[in-house]
C-alpha positions, 0 to 999 in steps of 0.5 A: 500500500503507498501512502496515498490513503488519507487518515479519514480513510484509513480510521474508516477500513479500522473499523471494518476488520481489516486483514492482517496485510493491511495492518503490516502496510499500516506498521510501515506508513511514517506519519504520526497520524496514521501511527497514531490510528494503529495504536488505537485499533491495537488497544481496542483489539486487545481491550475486545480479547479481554472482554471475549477472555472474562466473558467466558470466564463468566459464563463458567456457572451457567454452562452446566445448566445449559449443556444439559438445557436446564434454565438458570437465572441470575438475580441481582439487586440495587439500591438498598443503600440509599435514604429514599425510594425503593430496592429494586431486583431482576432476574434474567434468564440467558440463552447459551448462544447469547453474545453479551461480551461486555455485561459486567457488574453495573456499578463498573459501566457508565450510564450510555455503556449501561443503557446500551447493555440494557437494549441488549440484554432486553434483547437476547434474554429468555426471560426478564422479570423486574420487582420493586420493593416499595419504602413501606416494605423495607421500613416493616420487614428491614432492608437485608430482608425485603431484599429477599422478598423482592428477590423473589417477587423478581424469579416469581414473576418469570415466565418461565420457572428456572431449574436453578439460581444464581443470586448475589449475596443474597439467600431467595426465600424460594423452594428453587436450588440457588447459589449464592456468590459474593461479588457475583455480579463480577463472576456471573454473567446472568448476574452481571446482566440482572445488576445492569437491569435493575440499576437501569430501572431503578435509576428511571424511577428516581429520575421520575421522582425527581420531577416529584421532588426537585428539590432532593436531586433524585436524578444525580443521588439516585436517593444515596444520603449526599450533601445536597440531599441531606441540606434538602432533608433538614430544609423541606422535610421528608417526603413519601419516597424517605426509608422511616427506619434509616438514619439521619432520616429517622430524626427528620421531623417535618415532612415536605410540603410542595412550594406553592407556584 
């Protein structure tokens, strides 16, 4: 290849899997510009390897259900470390053939990757069930366990019934099989797939009580006990949305009262 391809059109074949011939031209093309380009495909390649090399690596739980075509499901959970509104759980039931290379605890992805696993995800899944576990709920049964009420409401709600589960730190009040993994949304990808459901849903809620209740920020906190939702706390009062039995929450006596227009 001479050096009669500009840069544009060069980024442009990186793009499109060029062959190794190609690459070789690139590694003997002097301009920094070009040098520069082929570093940058390097790294996504190898960056694609890794993500390929963990997605295998976490599919290592699920193989067993699935060579012998028994449905397993992942259950993951958020928010039950936030001042207000609900806990919110899924459960995802993957497919053998699914090609989710890049699912992973959703606390490590950003919001777009998030949204775009989300579509994915929505996409190749068996079956996806979501539950929410309402501030009543966490208030009268305590945070740990309407997690697990909510975690069952979440495989209850399945279309189908799993013949096993894989579930985060957690133990489902559910006569179903389970294993329960610490950090099991890093080494499962049916888990990995529930975290980035659920977070997705509970971080589309918050923002819709956001529009309810502007003042707290909901939209940026997602509910978590920051400095401006705790100034908001101490200035408005406590709102429908704020867990009773978490502190500093406990201690607020007034409750919020919209502004008038």
């Amino acid at each position: 290849m001479k050096n009669n391809l500009t840069i544009k059109v060069i980024k442009e074949k990186l793009l499109e899997q060029p062959d190794s011939k190609f690459i070789e031209e690139l590694s003997a093309d002097p301009r920094t510009g070009v040098q520069k380009l082929l570093l940058q495909y390097q790294k996504r390649i190898a960056k694609q390897a890794k993500n390929y090399q963990d997605f295998l690596q976490k599919e290592n739980l699920e193989q067993p259900f699935w060579q012998q075509q028994k449905y397993v499901a992942g259950v993951d959970e958020v928010g039950r470390g936030p001042l207000a509104g609900p806990v919110v759980t899924a459960a995802v039931v993957l497919p053998a053939n699914n090609t989710l290379y890049e699912v992973d605890d959703s606390k490590k992805l950003s919001a777009d990757k998030r949204a775009k696993l989300y579509r994915q995800i929505c996409q190749q899944a068996i079956d996806i069930s979501v539950a929410v576990g309402s501030r009543q709920l966490i208030d009268r049964e305590n945070i740990y366990h309407a997690t697990e009420l909510t975690m069952k409401d979440a495989v209850d709600n399945l279309y189908l019934r799993p013949d096993h589960i894989l579930v985060d730190a957690m133990t489902i009040p559910i006569s179903i099989s389970q294993t329960k993994l610490i950090k099991g949304d890093s080494k499962s990808l049916s888990i990995g797939a529930a975290s980035i459901i659920a977070k997705v849903a509970r971080d589309r809620l918050m923002c819709e009580y956001d529009r309810i209740y502007p003042e707290f920020g909901f939209a940026h906190n997602d509910g978590y006990g920051t400095k401006e939702h705790l100034q908001a706390l101490t200035k408005y009062g406590k709102t429908k949305l704020h867990r009773e039995s978490f502190a500093p929450v406990k201690n607020i006596e007034t409750i919020y009262q919209r502004p008038l227009a």
